[in-house]
Structures are given as C-alpha cells and as structure tokens.
C-alpha positions in Angstrom: -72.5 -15.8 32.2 -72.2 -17.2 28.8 -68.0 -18.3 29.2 -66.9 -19.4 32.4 -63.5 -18.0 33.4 -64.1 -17.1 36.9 -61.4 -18.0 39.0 -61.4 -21.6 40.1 -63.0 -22.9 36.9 -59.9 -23.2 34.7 -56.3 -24.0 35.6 -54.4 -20.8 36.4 -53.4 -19.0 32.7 -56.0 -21.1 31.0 -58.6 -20.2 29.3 -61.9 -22.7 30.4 -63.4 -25.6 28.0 -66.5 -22.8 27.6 -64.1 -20.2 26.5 -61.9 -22.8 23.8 -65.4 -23.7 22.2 -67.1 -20.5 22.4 -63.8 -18.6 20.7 -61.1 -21.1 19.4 -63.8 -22.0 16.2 -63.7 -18.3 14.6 -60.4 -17.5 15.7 -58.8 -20.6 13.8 -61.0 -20.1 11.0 -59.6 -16.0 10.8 -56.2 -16.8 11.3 -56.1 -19.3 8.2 -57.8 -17.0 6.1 -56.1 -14.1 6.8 -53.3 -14.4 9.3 -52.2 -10.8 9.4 -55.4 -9.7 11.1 -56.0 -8.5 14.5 -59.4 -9.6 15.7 -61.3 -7.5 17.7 -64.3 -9.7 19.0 -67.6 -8.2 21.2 -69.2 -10.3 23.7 -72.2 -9.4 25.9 -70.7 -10.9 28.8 -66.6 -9.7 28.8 -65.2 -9.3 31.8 -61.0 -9.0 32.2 -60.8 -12.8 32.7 -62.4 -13.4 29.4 -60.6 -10.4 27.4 -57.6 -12.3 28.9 -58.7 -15.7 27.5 -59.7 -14.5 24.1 -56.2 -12.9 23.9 -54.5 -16.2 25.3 -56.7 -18.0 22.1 -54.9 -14.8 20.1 -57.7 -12.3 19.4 -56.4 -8.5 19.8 -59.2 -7.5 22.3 -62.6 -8.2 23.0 -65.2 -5.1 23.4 -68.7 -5.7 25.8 -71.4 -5.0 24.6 -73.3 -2.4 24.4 -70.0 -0.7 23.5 -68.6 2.9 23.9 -67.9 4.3 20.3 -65.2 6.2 21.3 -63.5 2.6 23.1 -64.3 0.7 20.1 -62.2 3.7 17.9 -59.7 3.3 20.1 -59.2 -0.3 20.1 -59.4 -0.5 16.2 -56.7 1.7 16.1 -54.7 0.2 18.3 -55.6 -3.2 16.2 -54.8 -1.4 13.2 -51.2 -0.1 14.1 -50.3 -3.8 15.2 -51.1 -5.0 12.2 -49.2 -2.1 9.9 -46.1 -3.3 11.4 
C-alpha cells in the first residue's frame, strides 16, 4: 500500500508521515491558489483510513481508482454544493 494509515502506524486522529508527504504538497499548493476549492483527489490505494487522512490534511474526498462514474458524479456534486455556499 502506497500511504500507510493502518491502524498502529500513526498516532490515533493522525494522518502517518507517508500520508503528510504523499498529500500535504498539492493540497497546500491548491489551497493558496484557490482557497475556495473543494479537492476531490483519486488514489489507487484508498481505503476509509486514508479518505480520513486526506480529509484531516483538508481535501473534500478522495475516490479509488478505478472509479465508479456514477460515485465520482456524486461526489463532485457534493464538492460542488460546499463550495456554492
């Protein structure tokens, strides 16, 4: 598995050192750019522990890959009406 975040590896509501520096980079970079966005990122290996670390680093969501079209609608719009606020 690419990020580690199975249990044990990262203090309890933390996302692990593989997580940060896999994620932290592009989300920083997005939210100076444009700070209004929810991201939506896709990862090969997701699993709940890493959605939950990728949201915890402040990404919307993140979808595995290969992705269900009809998720990945779902979750834009839900990204999408969070941001319209």
């Amino acid at each position: 598995m690419g990020a580690s975040l199975l249990p044990g590896h990262a203090a309890e509501g933390q996302p692990s050192s593989s997580a940060r520096s896999r994620f932290a980079p592009e989300l920083s970079r997005i939210r100076v750019l444009v700070p209004d966005c929810a991201v939506v990122l896709m990862s090969a290996h997701a699993s709940a522990e890493i959605a939950a670390a990728a949201r915890a680093m402040g990404a919307f969501d993140i979808l595995p890959k290969p992705f269900d079209l009809d998720g990945c609608e779902q979750t834009l719009r839900q990204a999408h009406s969070t941001v319209r606020r």
